[in-house]
Each structure stands twice: as structure tokens, then as C-alpha cells.
C-alpha positions in Angstrom: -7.0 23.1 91.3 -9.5 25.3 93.1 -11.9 24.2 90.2 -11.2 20.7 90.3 -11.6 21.4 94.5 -14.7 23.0 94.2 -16.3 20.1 91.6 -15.2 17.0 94.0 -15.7 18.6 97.4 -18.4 21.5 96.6 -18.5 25.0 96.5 -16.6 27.2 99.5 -19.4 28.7 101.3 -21.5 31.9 100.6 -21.9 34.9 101.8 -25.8 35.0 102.0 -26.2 38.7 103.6 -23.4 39.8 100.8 -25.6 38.7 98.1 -29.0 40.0 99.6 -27.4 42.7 100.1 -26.2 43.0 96.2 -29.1 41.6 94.4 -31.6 41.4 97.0 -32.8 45.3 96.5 -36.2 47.0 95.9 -37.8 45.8 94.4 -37.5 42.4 95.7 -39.7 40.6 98.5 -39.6 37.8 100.2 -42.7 35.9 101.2 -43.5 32.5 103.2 -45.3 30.4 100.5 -48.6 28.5 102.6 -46.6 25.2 102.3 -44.2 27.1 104.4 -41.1 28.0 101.8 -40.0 31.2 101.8 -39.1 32.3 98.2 -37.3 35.6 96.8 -39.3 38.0 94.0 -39.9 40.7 92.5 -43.1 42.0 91.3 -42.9 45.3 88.9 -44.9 47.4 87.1 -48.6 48.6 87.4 -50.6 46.4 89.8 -54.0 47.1 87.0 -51.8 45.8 84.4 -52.2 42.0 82.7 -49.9 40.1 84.5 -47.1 37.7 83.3 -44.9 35.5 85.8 -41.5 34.3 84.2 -39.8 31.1 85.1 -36.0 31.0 84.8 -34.1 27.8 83.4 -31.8 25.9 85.7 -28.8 27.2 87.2 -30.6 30.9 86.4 -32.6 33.2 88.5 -34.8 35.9 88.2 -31.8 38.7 86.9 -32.2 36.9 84.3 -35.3 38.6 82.5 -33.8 41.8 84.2 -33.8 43.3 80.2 -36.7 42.3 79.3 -38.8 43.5 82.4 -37.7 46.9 81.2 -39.4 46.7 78.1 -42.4 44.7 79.8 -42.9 46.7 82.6 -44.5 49.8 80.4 -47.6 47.1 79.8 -47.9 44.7 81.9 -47.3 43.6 85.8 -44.4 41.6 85.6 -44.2 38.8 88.0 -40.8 36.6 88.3 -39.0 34.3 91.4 -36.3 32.6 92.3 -37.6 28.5 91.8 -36.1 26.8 95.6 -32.2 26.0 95.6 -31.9 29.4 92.8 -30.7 32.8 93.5 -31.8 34.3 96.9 -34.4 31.4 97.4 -32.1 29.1 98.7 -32.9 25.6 99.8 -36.3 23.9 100.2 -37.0 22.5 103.9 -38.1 19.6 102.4 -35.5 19.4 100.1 -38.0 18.4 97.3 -37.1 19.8 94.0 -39.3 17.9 91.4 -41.9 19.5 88.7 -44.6 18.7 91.6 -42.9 21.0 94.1 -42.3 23.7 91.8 -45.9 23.5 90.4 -46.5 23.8 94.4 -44.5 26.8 94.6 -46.6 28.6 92.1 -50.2 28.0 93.5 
């Protein structure tokens, strides 16, 4: 039933400073975005390097390239963030979350 509960009536809440706390870790950082969002990454490997920013899929975040990164790391800067309403990001103040906002985001 808790399923079913949790489907109709939404998720019980979260413990925000539990999961910062977890996942939130060097190297993580969170920055205020010019358009005012705050957003949640992680930017690894050699600052000189070529770098490469990856997007996670929906209902993801940025754990998951955590294997690959290792492997990428030894070449490249490896740039990847939580997209708004995904991992530590958390919700958009202006609850937009269309292509156009994410594009946004990234410039």
C-alpha cells in the first residue's frame, strides 16, 4: 500500500541535509547559475585537460557516470550536474523544466 500511497499522494518527504550529507561530498560544488538557479556538480580531473560535460537521462543524476569518470578523469576534465528537479539540484524557482531552460542552465 505504501507504493500505491506514495504514486496517488506523492512521495513522504526528504531529508535534504541526509542526502547532501551522503552524496553531496568533495568533490561536489554548488554554484548560483546568472539566471539565479543554484545547481549541484562536480568538476574532476586536471583543469589543463580537454573538457567533457555529461548530461544524465531523466530520473538520473550525476552518480550516474560515477564509473566512467574514473576512467575519464586520467585524460580529460570531466564536467557533470545535476539538470533542476535531479539529485541535489532540487527544484527550479521558476519551476520551468523544458529543453529551453535546461539549454539555459548550461550557458
Amino acid at each position: 500500500m505504501g507504493s500505491i500511497r506514495s504514486l496517488i499522494l506523492g512521495a513522504k518527504s526528504v531529508d535534504v541535509d541526509g542526502l547532501r550529507e551522503r552524496y553531496g561530498a568533495p568533490p561536489s560544488q554548488y554554484i548560483t547559475l546568472s539566471n539565479g538557479e543554484n545547481i549541484h556538480l562536480r568538476d574532476e580531473g586536471d583543469s589543463e585537460a580537454p573538457p567533457i560535460v555529461l548530461l544524465h537521462g531523466h530520473s538520473e543524476d550525476l552518480h550516474t557516470w560515477d564509473q566512467l569518470v574514473k576512467h575519464l578523469v586520467e585524460d580529460f576534465r570531466v564536467i557533470r550536474f545535476d539538470l533542476r528537479r535531479h539529485g541535489l539540484t532540487g527544484p527550479a524557482s521558476d519551476n520551468q523544466y523544458g529543453i529551453e531552460s535546461y539549454v539555459s542552465d548550461l550557458s
